[in-house]
N, C-alpha and C positions, 0 to 999 in steps of 0.2 A: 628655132629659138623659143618659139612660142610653149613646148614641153619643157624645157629647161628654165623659162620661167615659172612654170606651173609645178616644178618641183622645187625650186629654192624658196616662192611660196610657203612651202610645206613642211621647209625647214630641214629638208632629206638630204641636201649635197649642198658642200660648202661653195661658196663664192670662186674659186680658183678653181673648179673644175672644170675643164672641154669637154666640146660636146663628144671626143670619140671616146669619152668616159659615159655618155649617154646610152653605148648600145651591151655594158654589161651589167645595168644596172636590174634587169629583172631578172635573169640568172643568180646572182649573186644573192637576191631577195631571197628567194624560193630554197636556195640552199640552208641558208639561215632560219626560214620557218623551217625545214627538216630536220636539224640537228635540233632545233627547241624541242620537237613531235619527238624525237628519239628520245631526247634529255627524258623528258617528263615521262615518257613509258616506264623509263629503269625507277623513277622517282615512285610512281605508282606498284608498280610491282615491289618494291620494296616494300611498302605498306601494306601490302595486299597479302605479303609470307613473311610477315612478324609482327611481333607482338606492339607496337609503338604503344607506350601512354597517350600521345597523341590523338593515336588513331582510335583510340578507347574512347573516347568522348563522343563518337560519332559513330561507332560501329560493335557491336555485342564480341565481346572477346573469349573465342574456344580454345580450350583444351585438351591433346587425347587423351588425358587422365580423369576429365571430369564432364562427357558426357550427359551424366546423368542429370547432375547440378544444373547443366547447361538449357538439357531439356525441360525441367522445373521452371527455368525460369523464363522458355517460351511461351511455355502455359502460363502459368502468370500472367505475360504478355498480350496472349492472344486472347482472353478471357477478361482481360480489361484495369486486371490489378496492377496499379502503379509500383509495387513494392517489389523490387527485384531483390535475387540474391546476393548475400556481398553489398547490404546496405545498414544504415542505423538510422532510424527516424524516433526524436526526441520529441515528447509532448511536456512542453516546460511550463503551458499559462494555467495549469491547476496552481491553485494556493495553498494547498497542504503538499505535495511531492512532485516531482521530475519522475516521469517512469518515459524509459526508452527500449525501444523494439531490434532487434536484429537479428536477420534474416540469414541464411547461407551456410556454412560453413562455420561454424563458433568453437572456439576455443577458448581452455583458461589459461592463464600465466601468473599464478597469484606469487610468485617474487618481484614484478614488478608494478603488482595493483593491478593488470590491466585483463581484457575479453578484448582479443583479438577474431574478426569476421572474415574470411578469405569466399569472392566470391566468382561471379561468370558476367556479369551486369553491373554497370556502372554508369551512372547517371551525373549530369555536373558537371563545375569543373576540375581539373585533378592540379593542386599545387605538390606533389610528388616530392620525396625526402630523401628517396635512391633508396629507404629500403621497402616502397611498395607502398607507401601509407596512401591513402585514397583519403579518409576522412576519421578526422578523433573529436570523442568527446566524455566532456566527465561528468561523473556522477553522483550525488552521495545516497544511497536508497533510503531514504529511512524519511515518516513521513512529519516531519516537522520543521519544515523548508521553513517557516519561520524566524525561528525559532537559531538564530545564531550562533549563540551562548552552546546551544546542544548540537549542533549541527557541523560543528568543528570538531566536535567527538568522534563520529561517524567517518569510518575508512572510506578515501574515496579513489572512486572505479574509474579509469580512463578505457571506453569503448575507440577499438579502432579499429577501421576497414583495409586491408590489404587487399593486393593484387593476388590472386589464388596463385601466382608460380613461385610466390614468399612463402607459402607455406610450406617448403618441403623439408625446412633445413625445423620443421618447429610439431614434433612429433604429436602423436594423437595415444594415450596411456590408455583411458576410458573412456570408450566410445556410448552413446544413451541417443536410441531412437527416441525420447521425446524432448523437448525444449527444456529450457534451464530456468528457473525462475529466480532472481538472484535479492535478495533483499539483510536489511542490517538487523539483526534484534538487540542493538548497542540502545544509545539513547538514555530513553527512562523508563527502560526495562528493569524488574524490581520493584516495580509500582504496579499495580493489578489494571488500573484503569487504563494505565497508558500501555500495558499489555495486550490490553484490549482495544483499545482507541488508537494505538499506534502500528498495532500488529495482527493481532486475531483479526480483527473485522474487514481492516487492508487486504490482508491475503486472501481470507473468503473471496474478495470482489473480485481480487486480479487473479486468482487461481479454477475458481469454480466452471467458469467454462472448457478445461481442459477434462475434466471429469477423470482427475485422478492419475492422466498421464501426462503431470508435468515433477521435472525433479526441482527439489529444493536446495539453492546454494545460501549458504549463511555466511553473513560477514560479522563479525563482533559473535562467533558463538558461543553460547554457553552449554553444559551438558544438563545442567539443573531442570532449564526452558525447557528442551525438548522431553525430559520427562514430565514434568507438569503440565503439558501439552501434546502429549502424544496422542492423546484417543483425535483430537480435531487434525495436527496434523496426517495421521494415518489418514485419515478421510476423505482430504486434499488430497494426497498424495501415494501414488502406488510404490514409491520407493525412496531407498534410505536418503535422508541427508546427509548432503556433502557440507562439510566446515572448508569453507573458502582457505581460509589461512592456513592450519594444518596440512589437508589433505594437499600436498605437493604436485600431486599428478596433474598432466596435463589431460582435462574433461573433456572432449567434443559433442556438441551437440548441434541439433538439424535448426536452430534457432534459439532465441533467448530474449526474455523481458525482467530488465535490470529497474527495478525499484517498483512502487506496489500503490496502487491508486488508490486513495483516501479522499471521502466527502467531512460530514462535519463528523465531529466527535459521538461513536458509537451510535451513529446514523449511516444511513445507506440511501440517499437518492435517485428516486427510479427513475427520474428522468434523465439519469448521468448517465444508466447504462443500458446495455443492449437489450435486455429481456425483461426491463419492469419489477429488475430486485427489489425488495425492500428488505428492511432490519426485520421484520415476522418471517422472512424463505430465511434468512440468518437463525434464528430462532428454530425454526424445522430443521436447519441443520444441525444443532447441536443436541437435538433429539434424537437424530440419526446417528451422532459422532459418539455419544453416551451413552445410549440405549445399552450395547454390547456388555461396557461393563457393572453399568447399574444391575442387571441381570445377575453376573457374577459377584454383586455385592451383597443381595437380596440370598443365594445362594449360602454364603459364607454366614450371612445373619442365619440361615438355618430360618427362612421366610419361606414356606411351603405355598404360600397364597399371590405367589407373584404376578402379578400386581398389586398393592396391597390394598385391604378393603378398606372403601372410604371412613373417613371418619363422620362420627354424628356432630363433631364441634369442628367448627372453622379453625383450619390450624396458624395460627403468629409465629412466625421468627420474628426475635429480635438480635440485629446486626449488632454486638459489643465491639465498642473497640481497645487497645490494650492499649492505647496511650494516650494522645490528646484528645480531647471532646467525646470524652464517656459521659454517660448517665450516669452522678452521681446519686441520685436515689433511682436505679434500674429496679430492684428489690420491690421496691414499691410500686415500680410500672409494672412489675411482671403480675404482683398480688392483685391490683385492679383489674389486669388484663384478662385474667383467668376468674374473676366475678363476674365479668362482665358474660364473659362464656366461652373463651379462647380456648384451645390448645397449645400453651406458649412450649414453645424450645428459645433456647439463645444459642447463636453461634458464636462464636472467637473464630475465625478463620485463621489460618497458618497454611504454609509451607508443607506441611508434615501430614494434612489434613486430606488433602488431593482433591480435584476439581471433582470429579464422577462423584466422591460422596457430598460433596455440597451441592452439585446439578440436584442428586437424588434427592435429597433433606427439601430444597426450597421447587424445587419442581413438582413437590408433591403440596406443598404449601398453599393455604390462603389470601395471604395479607403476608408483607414485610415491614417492618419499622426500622430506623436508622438513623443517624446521624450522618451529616454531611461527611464524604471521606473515601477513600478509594475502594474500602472494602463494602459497598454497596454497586459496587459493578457487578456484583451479583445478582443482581436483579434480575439480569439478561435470564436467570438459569429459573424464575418465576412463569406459570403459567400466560399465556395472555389472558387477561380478565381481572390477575388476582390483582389485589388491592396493594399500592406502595405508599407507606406513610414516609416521608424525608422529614428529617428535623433540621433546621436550618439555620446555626448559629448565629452570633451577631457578625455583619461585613463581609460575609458570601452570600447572596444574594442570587449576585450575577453568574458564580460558577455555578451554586443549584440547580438554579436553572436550565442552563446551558452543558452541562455536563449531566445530567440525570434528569430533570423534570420535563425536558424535550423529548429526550430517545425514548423514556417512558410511555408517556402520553403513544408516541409515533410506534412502540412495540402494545398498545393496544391494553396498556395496563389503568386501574383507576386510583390513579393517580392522584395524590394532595399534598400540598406541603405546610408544615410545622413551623413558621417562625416565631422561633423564640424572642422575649423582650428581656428590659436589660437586666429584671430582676430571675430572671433566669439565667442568666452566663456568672462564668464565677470573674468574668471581666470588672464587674461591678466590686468586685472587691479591690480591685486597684484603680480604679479612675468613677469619677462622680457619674452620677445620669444625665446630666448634662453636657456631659463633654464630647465634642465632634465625633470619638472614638463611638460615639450613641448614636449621637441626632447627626451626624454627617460623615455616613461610613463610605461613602463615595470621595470625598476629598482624601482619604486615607487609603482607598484601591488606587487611586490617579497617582499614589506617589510610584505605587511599583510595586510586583507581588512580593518583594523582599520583605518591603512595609505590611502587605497584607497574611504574610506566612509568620513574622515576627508577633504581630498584634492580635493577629484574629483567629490562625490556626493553632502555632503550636500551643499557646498558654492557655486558651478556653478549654473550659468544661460546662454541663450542660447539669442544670437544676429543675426538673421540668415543675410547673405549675398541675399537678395532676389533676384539678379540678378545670382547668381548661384546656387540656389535650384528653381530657375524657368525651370531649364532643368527636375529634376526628377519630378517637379509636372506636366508639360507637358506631357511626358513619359508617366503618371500615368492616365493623361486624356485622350486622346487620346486611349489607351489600355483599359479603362473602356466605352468610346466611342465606340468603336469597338464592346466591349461586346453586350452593348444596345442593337445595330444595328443587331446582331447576324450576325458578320462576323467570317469565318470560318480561319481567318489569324490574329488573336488577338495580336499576339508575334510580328509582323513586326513591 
């Protein structure tokens, strides 16, 4: 009795059992652990010769169709890279864009927005949809994550990872051994600055390490862009763009990075990225991106001296603009300019005009003058050294600066700005000199740029005082003088 105590103890055999129930009780046990050992064999072996989602989560999932893939993504593995195939990893805490990575297997589907990933590796957990989905996310590429109002313009991309055995029913049209780079030129494309602050200079960053062997997908594309940009993107890029929307085909590609990394406005921070870029290697490159057909332009001029020989007078461009905040007595700056001892030319930029000949005009330049406005993103296309006069209407202050007097300075240029007072804006013909719109242009930018595009941009024009911006164009001469000459005390 003393065992049969020592088993109802243990809570194993009810109260109303005898003891000649006592002598099948180990028998009966040990059958019972055997049939669990059976159970859980067939249970294992089930996992072991199919595909479970389950067993994804804990165990690398093959293929005999995708070897190859599979092996990629040992290596990976073994070599200590977290990034498997068959995955999307989003970098969201920059403040100008979302640009995200995806690795494996990529696909397009532009009928329903989306870049579908089918891969061999999967990491995480899997909430499954029954049609494969592993993991989604969306996108809008375009770099003005701020920026709301514009950013609901912008088509946006649902990245998503499948399970590679979804991809059979989801064909493959054009296949491209290099990754896909996918970005929007929608926005405030149409604006030179923001062409360049939102797009040129974006793409250099995210593109230039592939050295030419990444393709271009565009969303919002225009045909216009890609010609007025085609010597830069040729240069990025060894082959054609694809128009996301249009081109129907389903794309394949070995990887893809959807949206385009942006630091500040027509800067480049070296610290941001791998190899110590700045806006001057940006600068080198559009020496390299133009070069090809400034040559062919020089040719067409019927310029036998190509490159041409210097001049003995420092040459000025002056930036005209054809609607708000012209220089109303320009005439008169240009007759001073050229006493002084300039070589002026004036541009009008346009559409019609093309970048390669404005690179060539102001790349060969000494000094620029301008007016605050987008068409002095031309600067980029100035030597480093040469001299940039800004004139700085009344109540931008803040964008001068920040949109041009920084990337300057930081692209190695010598740099000054022009601000105008009140008897210089034709502002003063509608509101007194004392009025906040004067003495407190800050309280008038705080209401909103609606306030300051209403007040300060569209209806100003500019009156210069020529006896007081004869000091900076002096300044300006003299220092491009110097250059000529090749004096080693430029700055005195």
């Amino acid at each position: 009795m003393k065992s049969y105590q020592s088993l109802k103890k243990e809570g194993d055999i009810d109260d109303d059992c005898s003891s000649s129930h006592m002598t099948i009780v180990k028998p009966k046990l040990f059958y019972l652990l055997f049939l669990s050992l059976i159970s859980c064999s067939f249970i294992l072996a089930a996992h072991l010769f199919t595909s479970s989602p389950t067993f994804s989560l804990l165990y690398s999932i093959r293929f005999e169709d995708d070897e190859k893939l599979a092996s990629e993504a040992d290596e990976n593995a073994s070599s200590g890279n977290t990034v498997f195939n068959g995955t999307i990893s989003c970098d969201r805490h920059f403040e100008r864009s979302d640009v995200c990575n995806m690795t494996g297997d990529v696909r397009t589907d532009p009928s329903s927005s989306s870049i579908i990933v089918y891969g061999t590796k999967f990491n995480g957990s899997w909430s499954g949809d029954g049609g494969g989905v592993i993991q989604s996310e969306k996108i809008r590429p375009y770099t003005r994550k701020p920026m709301r109002t514009i950013m609901v313009t912008i088509d946006e991309l649902e990245l998503v990872v499948k399970v590679r055995n979804s991809a059979v029913n989801h064909r493959c049209d054009v296949r491209h051994d290099s990754p896909g780079l996918f970005f929007s030129t929608g926005g405030y494309t149409g604006n030179l600055f923001h062409e360049f602050a939102d797009g040129i200079v974006p793409l250099y960053m995210t593109s230039r390490r592939y050295n030419g062997k990444v393709v271009f997908v565009i969303l919002e594309y225009h045909h216009w862009w890609f010609s007025f940009y085609d010597e830069i993107v040729a240069h990025l890029s060894d082959y054609e763009v694809i128009d996301f929307r249009r081109d129907t085909r389903t794309h394949c590609f070995p990887g893809a990075v959807v949206g385009l990394r942006a630091h500040d406005d027509l800067q480049i921070d070296p610290a941001l990225t791998d190899d110590n870029t700045t806006i001057r290697d940006f600068r080198d490159f559009l020496d390299r991106a133009y070069a090809p057909r400034i040559k062919e332009i020089f040719e067409e001029e019927q310029h036998p001296d190509y490159p041409a020989e210097k001049s003995e007078k420092p040459k000025l461009v002056i930036m005209a603009r054809n609607d708000s905040r012209k220089i109303l007595n320009q005439d008169d700056l240009i007759k001073m300019a050229e006493e002084i001892g300039f070589d002026v030319s004036v541009l009008r930029p346009n559409r019609k005009t093309g970048l390669a000949r404005m690179y060539k005009i102001l790349n060969s330049s000494d000094a620029l003058i301008g007016v605050h406005g987008a068409a002095l993103t031309h600067f980029l296309f100035l030597r480093p050294g040469a001299a940039f006069i800004q004139i700085v209407p009344i109540g931008i202050d803040w964008a001068a600066e920040t949109y041009f007097e920084q990337p300057a300075i930081k692209m190695g240029m010598k740099y000054m700005s022009y601000y105008i007072v009140a008897n210089e804006s034709t502002l003063i013909d509608k509101y007194d000199e004392n009025d906040p719109v004067f003495t407190d242009t800050l309280s008038v930018n705080r209401k909103g740029w609606e306030y300051t595009q209403q007040i300060y941009l569209d209806p100003q024009n500019v009156r210069l005082n020529l006896g007081r911006f004869r000091q900076p164009l002096l300044r300006a001469y003299y220092y491009a003088l110097r250059k000529l000459n090749g004096s080693s005390n430029v700055d005195s």
